[in-house]
One Martini backbone bead per residue (centre of mass of N, CA, C, O) as a GRO file, in nm:
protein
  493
    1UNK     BB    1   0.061   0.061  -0.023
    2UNK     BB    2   0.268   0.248  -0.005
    3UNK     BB    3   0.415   0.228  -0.240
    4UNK     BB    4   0.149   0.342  -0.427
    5UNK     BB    5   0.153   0.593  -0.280
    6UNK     BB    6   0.448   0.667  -0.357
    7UNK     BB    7   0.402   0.667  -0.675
    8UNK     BB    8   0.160   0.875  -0.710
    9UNK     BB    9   0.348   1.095  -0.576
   10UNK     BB   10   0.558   1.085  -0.811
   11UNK     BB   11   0.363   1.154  -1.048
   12UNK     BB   12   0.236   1.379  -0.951
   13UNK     BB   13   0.515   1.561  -0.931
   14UNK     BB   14   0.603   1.496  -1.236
   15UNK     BB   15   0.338   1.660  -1.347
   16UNK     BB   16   0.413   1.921  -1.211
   17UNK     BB   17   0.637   1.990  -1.370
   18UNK     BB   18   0.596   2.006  -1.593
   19UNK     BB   19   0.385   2.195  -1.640
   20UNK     BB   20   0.553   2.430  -1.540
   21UNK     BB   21   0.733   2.418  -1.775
   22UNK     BB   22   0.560   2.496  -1.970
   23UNK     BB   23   0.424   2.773  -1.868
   24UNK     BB   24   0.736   2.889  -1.866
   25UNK     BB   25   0.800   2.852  -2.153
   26UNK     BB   26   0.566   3.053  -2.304
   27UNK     BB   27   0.607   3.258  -2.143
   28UNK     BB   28   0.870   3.342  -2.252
   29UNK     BB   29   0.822   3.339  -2.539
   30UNK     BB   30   0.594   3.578  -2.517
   31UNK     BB   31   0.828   3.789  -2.422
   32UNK     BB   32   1.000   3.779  -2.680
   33UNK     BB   33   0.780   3.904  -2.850
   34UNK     BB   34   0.774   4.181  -2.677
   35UNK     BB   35   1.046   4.235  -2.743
   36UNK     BB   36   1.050   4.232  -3.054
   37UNK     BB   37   0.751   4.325  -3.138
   38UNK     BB   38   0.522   4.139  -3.224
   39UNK     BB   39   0.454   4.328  -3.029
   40UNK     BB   40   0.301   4.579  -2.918
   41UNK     BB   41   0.198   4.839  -2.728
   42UNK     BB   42  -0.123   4.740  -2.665
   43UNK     BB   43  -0.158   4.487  -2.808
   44UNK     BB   44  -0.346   4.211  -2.844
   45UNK     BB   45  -0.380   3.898  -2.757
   46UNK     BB   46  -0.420   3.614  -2.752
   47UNK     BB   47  -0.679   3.407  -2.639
   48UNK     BB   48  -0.679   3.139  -2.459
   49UNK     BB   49  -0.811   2.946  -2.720
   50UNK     BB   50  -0.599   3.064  -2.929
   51UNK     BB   51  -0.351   2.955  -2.798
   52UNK     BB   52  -0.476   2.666  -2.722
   53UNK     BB   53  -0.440   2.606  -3.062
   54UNK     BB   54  -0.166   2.703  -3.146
   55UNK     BB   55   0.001   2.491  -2.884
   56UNK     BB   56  -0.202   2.308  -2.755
   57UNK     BB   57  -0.252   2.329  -2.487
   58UNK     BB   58  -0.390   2.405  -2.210
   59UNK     BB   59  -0.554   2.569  -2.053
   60UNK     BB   60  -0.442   2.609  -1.774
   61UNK     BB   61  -0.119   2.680  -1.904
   62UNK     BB   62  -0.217   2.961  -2.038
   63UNK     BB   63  -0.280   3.095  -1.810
   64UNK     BB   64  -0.076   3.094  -1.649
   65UNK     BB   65   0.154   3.240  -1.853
   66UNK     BB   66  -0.031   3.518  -1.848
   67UNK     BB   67   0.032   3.528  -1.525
   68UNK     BB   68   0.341   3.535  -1.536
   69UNK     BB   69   0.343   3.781  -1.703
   70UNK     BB   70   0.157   3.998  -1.540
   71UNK     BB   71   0.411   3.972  -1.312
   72UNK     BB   72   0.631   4.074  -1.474
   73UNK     BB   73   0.498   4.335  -1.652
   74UNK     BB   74   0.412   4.236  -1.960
   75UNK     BB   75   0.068   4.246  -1.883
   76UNK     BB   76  -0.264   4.331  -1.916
   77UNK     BB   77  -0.549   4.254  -1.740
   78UNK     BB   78  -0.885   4.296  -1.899
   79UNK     BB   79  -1.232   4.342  -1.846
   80UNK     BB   80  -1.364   4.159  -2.110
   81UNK     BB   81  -1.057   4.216  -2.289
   82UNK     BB   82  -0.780   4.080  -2.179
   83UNK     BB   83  -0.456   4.109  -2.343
   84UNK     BB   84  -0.179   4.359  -2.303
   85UNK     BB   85   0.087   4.519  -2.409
   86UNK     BB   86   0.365   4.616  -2.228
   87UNK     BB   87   0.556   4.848  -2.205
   88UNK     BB   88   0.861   4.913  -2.179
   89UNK     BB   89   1.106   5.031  -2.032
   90UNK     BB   90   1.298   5.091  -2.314
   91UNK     BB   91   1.033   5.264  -2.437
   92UNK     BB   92   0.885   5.519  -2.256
   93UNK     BB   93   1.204   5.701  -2.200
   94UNK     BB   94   1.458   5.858  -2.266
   95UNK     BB   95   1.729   5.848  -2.165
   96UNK     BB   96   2.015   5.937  -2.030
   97UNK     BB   97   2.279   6.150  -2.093
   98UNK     BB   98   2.506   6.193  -1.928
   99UNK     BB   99   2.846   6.198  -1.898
  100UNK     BB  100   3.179   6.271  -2.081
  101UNK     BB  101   3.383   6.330  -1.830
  102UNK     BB  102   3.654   6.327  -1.626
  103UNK     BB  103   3.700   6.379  -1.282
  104UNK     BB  104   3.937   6.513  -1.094
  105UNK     BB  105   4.067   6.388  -0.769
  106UNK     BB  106   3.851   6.377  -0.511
  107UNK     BB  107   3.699   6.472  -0.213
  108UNK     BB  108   3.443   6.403  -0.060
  109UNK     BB  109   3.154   6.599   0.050
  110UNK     BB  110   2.851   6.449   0.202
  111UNK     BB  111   2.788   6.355   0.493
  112UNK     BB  112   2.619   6.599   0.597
  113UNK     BB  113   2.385   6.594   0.353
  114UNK     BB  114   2.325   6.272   0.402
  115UNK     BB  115   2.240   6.283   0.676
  116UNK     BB  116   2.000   6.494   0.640
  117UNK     BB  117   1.842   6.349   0.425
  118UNK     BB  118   1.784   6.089   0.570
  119UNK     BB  119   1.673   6.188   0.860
  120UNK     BB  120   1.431   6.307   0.677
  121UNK     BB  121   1.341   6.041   0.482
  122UNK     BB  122   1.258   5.838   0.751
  123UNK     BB  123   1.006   5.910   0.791
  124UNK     BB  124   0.694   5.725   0.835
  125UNK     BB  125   0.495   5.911   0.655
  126UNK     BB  126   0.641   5.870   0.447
  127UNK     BB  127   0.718   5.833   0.092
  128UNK     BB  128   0.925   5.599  -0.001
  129UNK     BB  129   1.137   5.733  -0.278
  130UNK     BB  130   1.457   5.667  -0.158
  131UNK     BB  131   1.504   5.417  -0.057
  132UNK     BB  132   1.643   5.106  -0.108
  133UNK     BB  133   1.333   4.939  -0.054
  134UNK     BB  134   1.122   4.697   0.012
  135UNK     BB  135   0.853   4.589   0.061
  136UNK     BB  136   0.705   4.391   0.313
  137UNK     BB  137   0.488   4.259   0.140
  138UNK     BB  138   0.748   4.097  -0.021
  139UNK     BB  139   0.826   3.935   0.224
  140UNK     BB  140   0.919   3.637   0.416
  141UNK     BB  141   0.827   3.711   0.726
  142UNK     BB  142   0.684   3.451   0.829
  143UNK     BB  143   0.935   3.240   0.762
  144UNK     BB  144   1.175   3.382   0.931
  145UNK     BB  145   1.009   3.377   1.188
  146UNK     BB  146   1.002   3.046   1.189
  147UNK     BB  147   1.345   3.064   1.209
  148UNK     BB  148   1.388   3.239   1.468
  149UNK     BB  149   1.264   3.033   1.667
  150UNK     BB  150   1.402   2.770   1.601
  151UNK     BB  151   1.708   2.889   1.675
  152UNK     BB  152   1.627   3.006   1.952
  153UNK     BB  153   1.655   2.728   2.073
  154UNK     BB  154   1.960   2.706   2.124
  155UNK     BB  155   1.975   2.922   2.361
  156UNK     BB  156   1.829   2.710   2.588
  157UNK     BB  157   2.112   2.535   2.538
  158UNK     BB  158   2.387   2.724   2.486
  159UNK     BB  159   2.474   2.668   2.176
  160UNK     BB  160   2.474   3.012   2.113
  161UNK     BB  161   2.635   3.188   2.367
  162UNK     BB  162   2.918   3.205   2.173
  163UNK     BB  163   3.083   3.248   2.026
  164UNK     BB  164   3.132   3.226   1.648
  165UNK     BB  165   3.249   3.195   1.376
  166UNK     BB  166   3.479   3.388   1.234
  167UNK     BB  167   3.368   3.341   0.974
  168UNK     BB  168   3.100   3.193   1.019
  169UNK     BB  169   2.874   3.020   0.930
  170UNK     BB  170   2.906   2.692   0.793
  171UNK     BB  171   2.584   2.655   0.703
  172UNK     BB  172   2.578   2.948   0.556
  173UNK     BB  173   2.816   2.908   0.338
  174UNK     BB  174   2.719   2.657   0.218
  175UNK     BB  175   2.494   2.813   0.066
  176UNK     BB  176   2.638   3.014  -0.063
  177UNK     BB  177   2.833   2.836  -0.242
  178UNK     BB  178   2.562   2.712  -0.389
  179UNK     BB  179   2.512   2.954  -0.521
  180UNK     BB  180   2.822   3.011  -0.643
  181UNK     BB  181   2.773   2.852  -0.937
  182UNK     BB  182   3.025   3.034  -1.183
  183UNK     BB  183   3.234   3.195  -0.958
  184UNK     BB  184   3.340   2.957  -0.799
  185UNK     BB  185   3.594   2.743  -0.671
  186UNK     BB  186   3.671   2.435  -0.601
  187UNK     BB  187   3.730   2.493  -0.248
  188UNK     BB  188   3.676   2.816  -0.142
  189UNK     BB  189   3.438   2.830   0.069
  190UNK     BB  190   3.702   2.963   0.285
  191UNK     BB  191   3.643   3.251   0.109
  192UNK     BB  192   3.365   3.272   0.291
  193UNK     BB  193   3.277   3.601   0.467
  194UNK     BB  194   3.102   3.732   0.713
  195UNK     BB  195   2.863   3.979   0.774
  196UNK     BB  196   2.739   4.334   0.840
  197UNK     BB  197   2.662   4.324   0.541
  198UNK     BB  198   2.761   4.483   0.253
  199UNK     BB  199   2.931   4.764   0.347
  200UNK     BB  200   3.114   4.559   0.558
  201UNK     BB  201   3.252   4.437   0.346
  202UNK     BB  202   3.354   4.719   0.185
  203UNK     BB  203   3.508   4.810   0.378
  204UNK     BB  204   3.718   4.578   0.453
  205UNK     BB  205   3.848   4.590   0.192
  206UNK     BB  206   3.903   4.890   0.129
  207UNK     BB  207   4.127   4.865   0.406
  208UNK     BB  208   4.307   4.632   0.241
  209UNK     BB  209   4.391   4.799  -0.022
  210UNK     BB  210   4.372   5.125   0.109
  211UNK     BB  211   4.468   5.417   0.196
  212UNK     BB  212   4.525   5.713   0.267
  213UNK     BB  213   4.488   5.945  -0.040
  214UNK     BB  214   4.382   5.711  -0.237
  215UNK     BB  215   4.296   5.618  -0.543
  216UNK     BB  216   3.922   5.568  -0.650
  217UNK     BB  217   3.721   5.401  -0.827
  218UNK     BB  218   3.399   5.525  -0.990
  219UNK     BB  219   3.158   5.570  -1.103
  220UNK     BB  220   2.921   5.800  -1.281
  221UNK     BB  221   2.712   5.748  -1.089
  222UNK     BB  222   2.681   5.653  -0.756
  223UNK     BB  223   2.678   5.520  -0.465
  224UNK     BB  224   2.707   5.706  -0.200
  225UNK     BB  225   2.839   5.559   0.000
  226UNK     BB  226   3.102   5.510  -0.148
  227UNK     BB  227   3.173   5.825  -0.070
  228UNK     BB  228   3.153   5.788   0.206
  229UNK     BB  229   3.384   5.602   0.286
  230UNK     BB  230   3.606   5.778   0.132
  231UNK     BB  231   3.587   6.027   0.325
  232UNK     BB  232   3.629   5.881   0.610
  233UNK     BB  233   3.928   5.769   0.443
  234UNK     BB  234   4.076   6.017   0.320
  235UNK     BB  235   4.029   5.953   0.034
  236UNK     BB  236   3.995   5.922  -0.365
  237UNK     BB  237   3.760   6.032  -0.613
  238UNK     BB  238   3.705   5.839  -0.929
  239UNK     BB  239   3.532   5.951  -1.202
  240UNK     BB  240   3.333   5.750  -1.400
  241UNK     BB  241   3.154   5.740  -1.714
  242UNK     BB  242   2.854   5.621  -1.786
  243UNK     BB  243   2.624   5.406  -1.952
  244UNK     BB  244   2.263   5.365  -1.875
  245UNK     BB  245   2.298   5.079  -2.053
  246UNK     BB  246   2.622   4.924  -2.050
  247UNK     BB  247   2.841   5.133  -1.878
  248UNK     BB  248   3.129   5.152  -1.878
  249UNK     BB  249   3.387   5.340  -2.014
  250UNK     BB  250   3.649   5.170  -2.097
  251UNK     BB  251   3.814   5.428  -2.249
  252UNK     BB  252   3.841   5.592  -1.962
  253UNK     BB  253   3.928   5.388  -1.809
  254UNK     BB  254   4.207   5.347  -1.921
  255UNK     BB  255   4.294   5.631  -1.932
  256UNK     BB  256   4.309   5.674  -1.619
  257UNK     BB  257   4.506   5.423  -1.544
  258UNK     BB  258   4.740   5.605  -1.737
  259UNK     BB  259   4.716   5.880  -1.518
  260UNK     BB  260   4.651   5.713  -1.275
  261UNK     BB  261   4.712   5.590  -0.903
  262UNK     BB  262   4.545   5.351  -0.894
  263UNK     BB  263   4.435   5.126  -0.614
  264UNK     BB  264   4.088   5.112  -0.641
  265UNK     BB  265   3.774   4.954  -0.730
  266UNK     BB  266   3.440   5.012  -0.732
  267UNK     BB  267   3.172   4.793  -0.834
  268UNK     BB  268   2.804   4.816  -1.034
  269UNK     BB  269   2.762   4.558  -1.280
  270UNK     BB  270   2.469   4.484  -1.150
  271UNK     BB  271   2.203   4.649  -1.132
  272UNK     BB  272   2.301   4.943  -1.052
  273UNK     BB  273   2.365   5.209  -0.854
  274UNK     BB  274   2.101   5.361  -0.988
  275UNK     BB  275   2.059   5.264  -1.325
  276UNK     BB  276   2.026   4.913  -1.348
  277UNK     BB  277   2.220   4.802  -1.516
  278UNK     BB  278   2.438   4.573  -1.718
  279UNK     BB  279   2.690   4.429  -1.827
  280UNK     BB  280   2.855   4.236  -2.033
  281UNK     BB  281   3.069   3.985  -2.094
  282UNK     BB  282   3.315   4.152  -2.241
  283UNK     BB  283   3.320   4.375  -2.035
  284UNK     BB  284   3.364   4.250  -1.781
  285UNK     BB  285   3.612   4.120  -1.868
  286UNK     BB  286   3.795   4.347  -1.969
  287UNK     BB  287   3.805   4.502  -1.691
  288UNK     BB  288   3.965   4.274  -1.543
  289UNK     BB  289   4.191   4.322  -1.713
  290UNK     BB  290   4.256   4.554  -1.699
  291UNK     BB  291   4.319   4.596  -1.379
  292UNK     BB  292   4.518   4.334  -1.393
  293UNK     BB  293   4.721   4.469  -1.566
  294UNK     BB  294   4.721   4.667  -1.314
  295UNK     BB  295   4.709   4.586  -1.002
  296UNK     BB  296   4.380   4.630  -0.947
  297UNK     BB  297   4.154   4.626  -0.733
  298UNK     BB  298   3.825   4.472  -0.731
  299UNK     BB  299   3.502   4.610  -0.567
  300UNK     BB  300   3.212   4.390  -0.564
  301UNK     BB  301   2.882   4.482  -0.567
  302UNK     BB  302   2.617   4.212  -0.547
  303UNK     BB  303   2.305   4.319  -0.431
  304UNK     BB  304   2.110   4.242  -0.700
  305UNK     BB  305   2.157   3.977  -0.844
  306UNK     BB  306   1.889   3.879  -0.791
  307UNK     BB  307   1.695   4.108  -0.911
  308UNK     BB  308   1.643   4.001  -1.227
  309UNK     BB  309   1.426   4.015  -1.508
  310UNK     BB  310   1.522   3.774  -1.632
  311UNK     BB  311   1.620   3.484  -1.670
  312UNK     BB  312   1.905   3.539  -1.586
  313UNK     BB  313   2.164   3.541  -1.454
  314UNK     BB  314   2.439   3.772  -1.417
  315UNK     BB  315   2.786   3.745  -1.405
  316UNK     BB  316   3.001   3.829  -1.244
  317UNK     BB  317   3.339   3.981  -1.209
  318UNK     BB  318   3.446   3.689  -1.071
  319UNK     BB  319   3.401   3.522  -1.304
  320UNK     BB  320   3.705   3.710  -1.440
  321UNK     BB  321   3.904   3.600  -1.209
  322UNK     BB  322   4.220   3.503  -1.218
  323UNK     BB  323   4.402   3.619  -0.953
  324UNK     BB  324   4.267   3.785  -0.696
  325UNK     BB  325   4.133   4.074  -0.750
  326UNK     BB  326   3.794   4.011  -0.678
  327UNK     BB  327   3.586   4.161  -0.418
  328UNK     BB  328   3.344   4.031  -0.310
  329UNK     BB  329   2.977   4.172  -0.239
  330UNK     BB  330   2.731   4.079  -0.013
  331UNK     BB  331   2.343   4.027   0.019
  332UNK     BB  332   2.021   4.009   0.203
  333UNK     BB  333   1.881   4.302   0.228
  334UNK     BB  334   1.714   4.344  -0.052
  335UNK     BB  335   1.574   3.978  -0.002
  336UNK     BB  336   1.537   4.051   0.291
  337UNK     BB  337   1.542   4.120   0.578
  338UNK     BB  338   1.762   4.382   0.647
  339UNK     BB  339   1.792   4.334   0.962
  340UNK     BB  340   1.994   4.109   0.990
  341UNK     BB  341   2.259   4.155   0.847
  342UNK     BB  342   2.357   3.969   0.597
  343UNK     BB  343   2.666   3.909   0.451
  344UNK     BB  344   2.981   3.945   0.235
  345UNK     BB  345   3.271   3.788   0.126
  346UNK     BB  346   3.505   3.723  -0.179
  347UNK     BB  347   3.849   3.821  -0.173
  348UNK     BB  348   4.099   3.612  -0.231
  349UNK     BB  349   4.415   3.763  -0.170
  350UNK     BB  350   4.323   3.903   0.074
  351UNK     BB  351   4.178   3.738   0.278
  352UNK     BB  352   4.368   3.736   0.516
  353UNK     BB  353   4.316   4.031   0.600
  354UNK     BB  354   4.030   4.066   0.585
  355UNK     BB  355   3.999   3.849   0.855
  356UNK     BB  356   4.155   4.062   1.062
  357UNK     BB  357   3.997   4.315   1.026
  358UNK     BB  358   3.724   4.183   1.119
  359UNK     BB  359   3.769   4.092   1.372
  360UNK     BB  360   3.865   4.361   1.518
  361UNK     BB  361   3.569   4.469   1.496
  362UNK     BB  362   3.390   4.171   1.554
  363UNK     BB  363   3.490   3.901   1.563
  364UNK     BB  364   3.158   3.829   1.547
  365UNK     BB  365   2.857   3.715   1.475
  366UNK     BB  366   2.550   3.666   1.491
  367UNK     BB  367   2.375   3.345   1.491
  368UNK     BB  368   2.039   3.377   1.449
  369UNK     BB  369   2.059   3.495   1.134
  370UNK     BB  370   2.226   3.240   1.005
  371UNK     BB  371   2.070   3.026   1.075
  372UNK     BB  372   1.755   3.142   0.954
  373UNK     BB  373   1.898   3.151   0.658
  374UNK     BB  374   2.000   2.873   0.612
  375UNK     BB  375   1.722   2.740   0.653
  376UNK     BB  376   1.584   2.880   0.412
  377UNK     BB  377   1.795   2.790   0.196
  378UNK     BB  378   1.782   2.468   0.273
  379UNK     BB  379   1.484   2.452   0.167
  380UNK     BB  380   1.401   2.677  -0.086
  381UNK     BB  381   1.274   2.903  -0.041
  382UNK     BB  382   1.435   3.141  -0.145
  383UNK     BB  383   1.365   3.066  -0.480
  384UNK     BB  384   1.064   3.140  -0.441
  385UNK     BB  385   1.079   3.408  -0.335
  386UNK     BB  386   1.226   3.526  -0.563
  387UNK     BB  387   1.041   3.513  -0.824
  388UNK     BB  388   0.841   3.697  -0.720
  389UNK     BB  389   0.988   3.959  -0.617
  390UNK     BB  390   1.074   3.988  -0.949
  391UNK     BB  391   0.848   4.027  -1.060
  392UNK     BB  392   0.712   4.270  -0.890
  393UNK     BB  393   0.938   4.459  -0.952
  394UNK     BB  394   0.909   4.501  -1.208
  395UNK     BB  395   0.631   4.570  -1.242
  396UNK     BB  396   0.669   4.824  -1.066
  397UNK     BB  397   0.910   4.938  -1.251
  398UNK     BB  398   0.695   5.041  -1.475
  399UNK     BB  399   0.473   5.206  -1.334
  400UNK     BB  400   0.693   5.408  -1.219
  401UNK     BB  401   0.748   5.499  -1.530
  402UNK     BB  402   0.516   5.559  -1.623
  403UNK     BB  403   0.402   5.765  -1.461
  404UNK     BB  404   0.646   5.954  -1.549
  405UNK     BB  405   0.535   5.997  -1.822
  406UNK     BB  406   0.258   6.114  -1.743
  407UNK     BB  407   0.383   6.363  -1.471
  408UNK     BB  408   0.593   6.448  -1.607
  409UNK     BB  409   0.785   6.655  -1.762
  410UNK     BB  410   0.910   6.751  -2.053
  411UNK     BB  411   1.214   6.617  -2.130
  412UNK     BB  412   1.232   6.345  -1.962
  413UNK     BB  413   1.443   6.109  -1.813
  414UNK     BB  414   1.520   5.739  -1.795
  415UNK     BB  415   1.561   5.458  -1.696
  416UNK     BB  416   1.639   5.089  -1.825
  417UNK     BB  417   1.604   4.837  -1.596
  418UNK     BB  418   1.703   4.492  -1.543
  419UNK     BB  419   1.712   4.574  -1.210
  420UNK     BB  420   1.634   4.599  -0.890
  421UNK     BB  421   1.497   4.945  -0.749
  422UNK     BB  422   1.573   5.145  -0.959
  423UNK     BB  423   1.525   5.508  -1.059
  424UNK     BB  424   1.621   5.715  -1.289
  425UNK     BB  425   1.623   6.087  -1.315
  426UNK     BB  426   1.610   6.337  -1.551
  427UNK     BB  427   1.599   6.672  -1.599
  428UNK     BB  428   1.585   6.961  -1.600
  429UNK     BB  429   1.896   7.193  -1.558
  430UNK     BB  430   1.713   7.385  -1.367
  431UNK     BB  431   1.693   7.181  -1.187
  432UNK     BB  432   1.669   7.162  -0.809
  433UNK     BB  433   1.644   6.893  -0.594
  434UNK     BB  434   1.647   7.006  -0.331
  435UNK     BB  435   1.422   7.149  -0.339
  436UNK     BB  436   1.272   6.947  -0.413
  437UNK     BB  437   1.261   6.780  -0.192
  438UNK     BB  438   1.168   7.031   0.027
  439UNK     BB  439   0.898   7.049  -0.134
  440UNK     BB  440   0.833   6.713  -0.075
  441UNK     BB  441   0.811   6.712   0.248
  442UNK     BB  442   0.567   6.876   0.260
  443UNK     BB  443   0.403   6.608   0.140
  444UNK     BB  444   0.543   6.343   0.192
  445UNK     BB  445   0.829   6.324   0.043
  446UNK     BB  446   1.103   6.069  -0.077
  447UNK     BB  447   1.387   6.174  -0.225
  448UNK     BB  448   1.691   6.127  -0.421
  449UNK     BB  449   1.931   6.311  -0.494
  450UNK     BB  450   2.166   6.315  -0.708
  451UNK     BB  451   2.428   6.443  -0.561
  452UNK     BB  452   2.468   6.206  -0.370
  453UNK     BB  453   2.623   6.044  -0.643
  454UNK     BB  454   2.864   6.277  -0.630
  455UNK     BB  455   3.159   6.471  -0.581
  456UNK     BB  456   2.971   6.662  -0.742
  457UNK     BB  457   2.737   6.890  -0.959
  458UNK     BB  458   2.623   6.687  -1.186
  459UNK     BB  459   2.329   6.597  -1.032
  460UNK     BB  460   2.119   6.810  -0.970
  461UNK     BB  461   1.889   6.726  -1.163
  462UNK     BB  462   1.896   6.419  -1.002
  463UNK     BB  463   1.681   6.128  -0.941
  464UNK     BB  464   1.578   5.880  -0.713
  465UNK     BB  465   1.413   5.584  -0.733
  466UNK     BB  466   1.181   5.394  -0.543
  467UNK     BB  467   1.043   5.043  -0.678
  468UNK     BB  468   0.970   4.865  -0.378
  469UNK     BB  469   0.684   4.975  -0.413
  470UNK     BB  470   0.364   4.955  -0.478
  471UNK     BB  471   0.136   5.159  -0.690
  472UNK     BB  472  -0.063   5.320  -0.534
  473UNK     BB  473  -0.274   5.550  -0.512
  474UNK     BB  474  -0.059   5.710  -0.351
  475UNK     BB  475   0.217   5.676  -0.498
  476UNK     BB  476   0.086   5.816  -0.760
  477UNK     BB  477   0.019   6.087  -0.636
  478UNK     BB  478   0.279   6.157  -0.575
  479UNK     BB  479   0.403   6.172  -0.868
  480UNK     BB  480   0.226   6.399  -0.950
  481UNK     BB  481   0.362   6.577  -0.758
  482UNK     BB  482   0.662   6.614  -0.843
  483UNK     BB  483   0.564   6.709  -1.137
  484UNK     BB  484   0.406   6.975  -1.033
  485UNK     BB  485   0.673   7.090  -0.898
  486UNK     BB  486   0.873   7.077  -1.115
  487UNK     BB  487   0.754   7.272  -1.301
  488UNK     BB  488   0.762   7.508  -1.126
  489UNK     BB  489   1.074   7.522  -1.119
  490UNK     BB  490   1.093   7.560  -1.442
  491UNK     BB  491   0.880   7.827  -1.429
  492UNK     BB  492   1.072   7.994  -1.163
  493UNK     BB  493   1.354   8.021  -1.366
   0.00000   0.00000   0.00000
């Protein structure tokens, strides 16, 4: 009778997986046509009956497809009218014009204004339109909620009452090690060390390759924490532009280097902070090259890099890293819950100073949350639950690219993000954003200036918006305040 049972338990999961399987793979092939323009936006696709006639498929699963079309934010479905072809990304708003021109190693001044603006933009009652940070309801709190339950009971035990292990959690590292399958060598999971966060893993790598004084590359416009901590460690940063669509401009960077006794770059090269792009691998490679051909080691912070809208993750600079000069960077602070504080880094060569300054820093991390998430690892539960969350990113960043095209004045230009939390918003260079910004908190809505990504005054026309949050009516209305602001101070220019 058992036997009978888990036999029919198997044909059972495995003609579920079948299922899975065709209706995931529909979802791409028409994605990949709405991608190609065989639809057009606004277009009606076929409807279920006659997609199922022409793919033989079953209704369920052409229904499920639709759905998951749907959630990726690529079909709109309306009521008694069908499925119809979304705007992409990259076809809403004209790309930003961004800079051409290297400006020379200078030391950022931001933390002052960077201070004030963030406690300013963090009160409760704010549209959070700042921070780079998911809504709560698409975070998996109560899966994570009783993995710290079940972890807090090692404490009842005092299993967990001592330091933990110097490196992080082994069993915690080993489920990083299976994630990082494709830019990992067998037998390195010991180059992998817990940190307290993405942010506190690049602060001890940068103190581990370069010293005060010392010229750092930084994108540009770049994550603004890295100029504060070039800023706080009394380096220089040398800022190269970047193209809003393919990333770095590889022959400044050449030139940069030819030029300047670069010591160490910080590079945000999958799903950027603010920009949203990925290099493609040839540019990657290239990079990689450049950096190794001169001995500066690159400092890579993939924190979006599970954040991806299309079908596969794209590999790190890690992964064409022969010397080991690429010291990766990661967390999961922006795919669960930022509160854990759970990061890491694979230093390469460098790891045995990365390992003594850490340590001397922190000892140990605590092993509650570290825990909490080897076993969400470890359940599969991680893997289901990124799925959902690049849906509704996806789907959500399109949503407020729409916005902005709806209720921004004229002449406004977008990125359009790979991957991601994050819209570029460049304006008339009329617009002074820091006005804007303290004219937008008077209505209570919080948006980070452009000017906090550059330790120039390059990007004073533009703002970083968070598409972290589903666009409901207050987040929509918010947009189109910001749009009528904008307008005032183009027209009282």
């Amino acid at each position: 009778m058992d036997e009978k049972c888990n036999d029919r338990k198997g044909r059972s999961e495995k003609g579920r997986k079948i299922m899975e399987y065709h209706y995931l793979r529909l979802a791409n092939e028409l994605e990949r046509k709405i991608r190609s323009g065989q639809f057009r936006a606004g277009e009606k696709l076929p409807s279920l009956r006659s997609l199922r006639a022409q793919t033989g498929r079953s209704l369920s699963t052409v229904y499920q497809a639709y759905s998951e079309l749907e959630n990726r934010g690529v079909i709109d479905v309306r009521d008694k009218s069908g499925f119809y072809a979304r705007p992409l990304l990259d076809k809403i708003l004209p790309l930003p014009v961004g800079e051409k021109e290297i400006v020379r190693p200078h030391r950022p001044a931001i933390n002052a204004l960077s201070a004030m603006i963030q406690n300013l933009m963090t009160r409760p009652q704010m549209l959070p339109f700042g921070a780079a940070v998911p809504s709560p309801d698409l975070l998996p709190c109560k899966q994570l909620a009783a993995e710290i339950r079940s972890a807090a009971g090692k404490y009842t035990t005092g299993t967990c009452i001592g330091y933990g292990h110097p490196l992080g959690l082994p069993a915690l590292r080993t489920e990083i090690g299976k994630r990082s399958v494709g830019f990992q060598g067998k037998g390195q999971e010991d180059e992998i060390l817990i940190t307290n966060g993405c942010m506190a893993a690049i602060d001890v790598c940068l103190r581990a390759v370069a010293k005060a004084g010392d010229i750092i590359l930084v994108e540009s416009p770049t994550f603004l924490c890295y100029l504060q901590l070039i800023e706080d460690l009394d380096m220089r940063a040398l800022e190269i532009p970047v193209d809003p669509d393919s990333g770095l401009n590889l022959d400044l960077l050449a030139k940069a280097l030819a030029e300047h006794d670069v010591r160490a770059a910080l590079i945000n090269a999958n799903f950027h902070n603010p920009l949203g792009y990925v290099m493609d691998n040839d540019a990657k490679r290239r990079l990689v090259e450049l950096m190794a051909a001169k001995q500066v080691p690159i400092i890579e912070d993939d924190i979006y890099g599970d954040l991806f809208f299309g079908e596969t993750r794209p590999l790190p600079l890690k992964a064409f890293d022969r010397e080991g000069l690429v010291l990766y960077c990661s967390s999961f602070t922006k795919c669960l819950v930022p509160d854990l504080r759970i990061g890491w880094t694979m230093p390469g060569r460098f790891r045995e100073k990365v390992e003594r300054l850490r340590f001397n820093v922190s000892i140990a991390n605590p092993q509650l949350g570290q825990l909490a998430i080897a076993s969400f690892l470890a359940s599969g539960g991680y893997e289901r639950h990124l799925r959902r969350l690049r849906n509704a990113l996806k789907k959500q960043t399109s949503d407020y690219a729409l916005s902005v095209a709806r209720y921004f004045p004229a002449g406004t230009r977008i990125s359009a993000p790979r991957g991601g939390l994050c819209l570029w918003v460049e304006l008339d260079r009329s617009v002074d954003v820091l006005q804007l910004f303290h004219r937008a908190l008077q209505r209570e809505i919080a948006i980070l200036p452009g000017t906090l990504c550059s330790g120039t005054d390059r990007y004073r026309h533009c703002l970083r918006l968070n598409c972290g949050y589903p666009l409901d009516e207050r987040s929509e209305k918010g947009v189109e305040t910001l749009g009528q602001l904008i307008g005032e101070l183009i027209q009282g220019h």
